[in-house]
C-alpha positions, 0 to 999 in steps of 0.5 A: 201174699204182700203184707204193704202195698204201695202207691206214690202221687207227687211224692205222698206216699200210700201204705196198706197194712193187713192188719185186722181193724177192731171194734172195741166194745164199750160195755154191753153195748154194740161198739162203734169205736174204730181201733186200728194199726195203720203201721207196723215198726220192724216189719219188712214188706213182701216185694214190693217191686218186680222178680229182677227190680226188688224192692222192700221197705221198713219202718223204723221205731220213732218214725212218727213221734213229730208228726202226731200232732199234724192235721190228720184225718181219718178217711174212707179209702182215703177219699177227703169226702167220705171224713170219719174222723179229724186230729189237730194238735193232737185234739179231736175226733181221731186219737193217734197214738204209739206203742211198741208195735207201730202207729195207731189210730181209734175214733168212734165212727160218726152217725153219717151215712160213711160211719154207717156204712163202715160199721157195717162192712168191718161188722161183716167182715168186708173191710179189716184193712189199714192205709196211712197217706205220708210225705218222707224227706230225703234224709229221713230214709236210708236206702241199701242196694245188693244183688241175690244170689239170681242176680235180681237187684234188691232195693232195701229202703228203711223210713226213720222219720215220716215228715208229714201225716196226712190221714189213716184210712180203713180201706177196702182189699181192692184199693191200689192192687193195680201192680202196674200201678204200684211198679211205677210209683216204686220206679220213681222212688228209686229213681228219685233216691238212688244214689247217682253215679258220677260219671268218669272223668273223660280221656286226656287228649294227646294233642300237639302245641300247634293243636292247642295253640290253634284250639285257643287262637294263638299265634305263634311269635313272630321270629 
């Protein structure tokens, strides 16, 4: 099973983590805190392309260490109205964070009909999935293109620097599944970062004086 799903719209980029959401007790009490990897550093994806047209990603360790203090939400299967918790210059309801294992996340779910609702389902065991929403500029990833021992062209993209954060979202198995979905948006990213071939220079033509001289509407001297 893939372990990152993948989803592009306009150049923002989705992940989805299988990793398991805890709720952290505090006390003897019931817990409402939200505790949560939305991203693991040195963990290489399944394929997240085609048999023939491969594509795996990485995220490297310091990927995130400038955007920790962006306006970042946390959303509900990244829905801007279903808000569970909100970062701004690193103040706020939602604490991110970054340890040797990848970027985190933790909030206490509000008492909104959302917050309810997420307890509940990470409580049944419906949800245990992570999603984080981003932007990467051109030189912070690297791309490596080989070929299998089959043939299939494999793409091996690595993100070192995320450029912008937009939220983490606990989220729910069905979202983004769609694979045809999920093939287009890596089709464009290739596209978009693939270097480009410079084609080859064309022929020299071998023509005579009295081709160029017409081509260029010389006249030849009078005698």
């Amino acid at each position: 099973m893939k372990s990152l799903q993948t989803i592009t719209i306009g150049g923002r980029e989705s992940r989805r983590l299988t990793a398991p959401i805890e709720l952290r007790a505090e006390g003897d009490s019931e817990s409402n805190i939200v505790f949560g990897y939305a991203a693991k550093f040195n963990s290489r994806s399944g394929n997240l392309g085609e048999a023939n047209r491969q594509f795996y990603e990485t995220i490297a360790p310091g990927a995130f260490d400038d955007v920790l203090l962006d306006d970042v939400r946390a959303l509900f299967n990244h829905e801007a109205d279903m808000i569970l918790a909100r970062s701004k210059n690193g103040e706020g309801t939602l604490t991110l964070g970054i340890d040797d294992v990848g970027l985190t996340y933790m909030f206490e779910a509000p008492d909104t009909q959302v917050g309810r609702d997420l307890l509940v389902s990470l409580r049944r065991g419906d949800i245990d999935q992570s999603s984080f929403s981003f932007t990467v500029s051109k030189d912070g990833q690297s791309w490596v293109e080989t070929r299998d021992e089959n043939g299939a062209t494999v793409f091996e993209r690595t993100i070192n620097k995320v450029s912008r954060l937009y939220d983490v979202s606990p989220v729910t198995y069905p979202a983004y599944e769609d694979t045809e979905v999920d093939v287009r948006a890596i089709t464009t990213l290739i596209k978009d970062f693939q270097p480009e071939e410079t084609p080859p220079p064309a022929p020299l033509e071998n023509h005579s004086l009295s081709h160029w001289q017409r081509r260029w509407g010389i006249s030849k001297p009078a005698v």
